[in-house]
C-alpha positions, -999 to 999 in steps of 0.1 A, spaced: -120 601 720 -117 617 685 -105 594 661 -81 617 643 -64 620 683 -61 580 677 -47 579 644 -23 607 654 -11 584 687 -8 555 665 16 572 635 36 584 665 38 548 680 47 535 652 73 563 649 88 557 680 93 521 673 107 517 643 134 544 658 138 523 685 142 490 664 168 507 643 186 517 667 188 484 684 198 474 652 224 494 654 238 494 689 244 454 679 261 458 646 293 458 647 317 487 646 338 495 615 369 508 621 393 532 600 410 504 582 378 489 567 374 527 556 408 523 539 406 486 523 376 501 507 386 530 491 412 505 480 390 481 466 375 503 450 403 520 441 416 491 421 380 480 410 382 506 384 417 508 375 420 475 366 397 475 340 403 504 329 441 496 323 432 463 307 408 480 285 434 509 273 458 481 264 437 461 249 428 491 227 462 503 219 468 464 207 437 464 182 449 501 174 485 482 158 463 453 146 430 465 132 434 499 128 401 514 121 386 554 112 380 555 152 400 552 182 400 514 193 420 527 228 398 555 237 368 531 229 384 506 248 396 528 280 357 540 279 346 504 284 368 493 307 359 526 329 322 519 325 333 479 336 354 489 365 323 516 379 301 488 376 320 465 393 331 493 423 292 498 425 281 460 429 313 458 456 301 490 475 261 476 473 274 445 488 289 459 515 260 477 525 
């Protein structure tokens, strides 16, 4: 037997079983239904807002306060987004 036929019949058994293991894996996960979909976009959803919001008023409050040459509220309203993407992120990763 040539041993590129044997390599070839290997790759594709290994092929074939790691399609089969996944989907196994699959067929025994359990199902997500449309109301998971929406809590998520939810959670998400308020993942970034909230920060965002706090950020903006924490801003406009060092704006009366300590008013400087720059913004404090857009600086503030840029962290808080950059926070609350971060945070959406980790939650979405840890769904997966």
């Amino acid at each position: 037997m040539d041993k590129s036929k044997k390599n070839d019949g290997d790759f594709f058994y290994r092929l074939i079983s790691e399609k089969e293991n996944q989907k196994l894996k699959s067929l025994g996960e359990k199902k997500r239904t449309e109301w998971f979909g929406l809590g998520m976009f939810g959670m998400v959803g308020w993942s970034v807002t909230v920060p965002t919001f706090l950020g903006t008023i924490g801003g406009i409050w060092l704006d009366k306060n300590y008013p400087q040459s720059f913004s404090w509220t857009i600086t503030c309203l840029i962290l808080g987004l950059g926070a609350g993407c971060f945070i959406a992120w980790n939650w979405i990763n840890k769904q997966d």
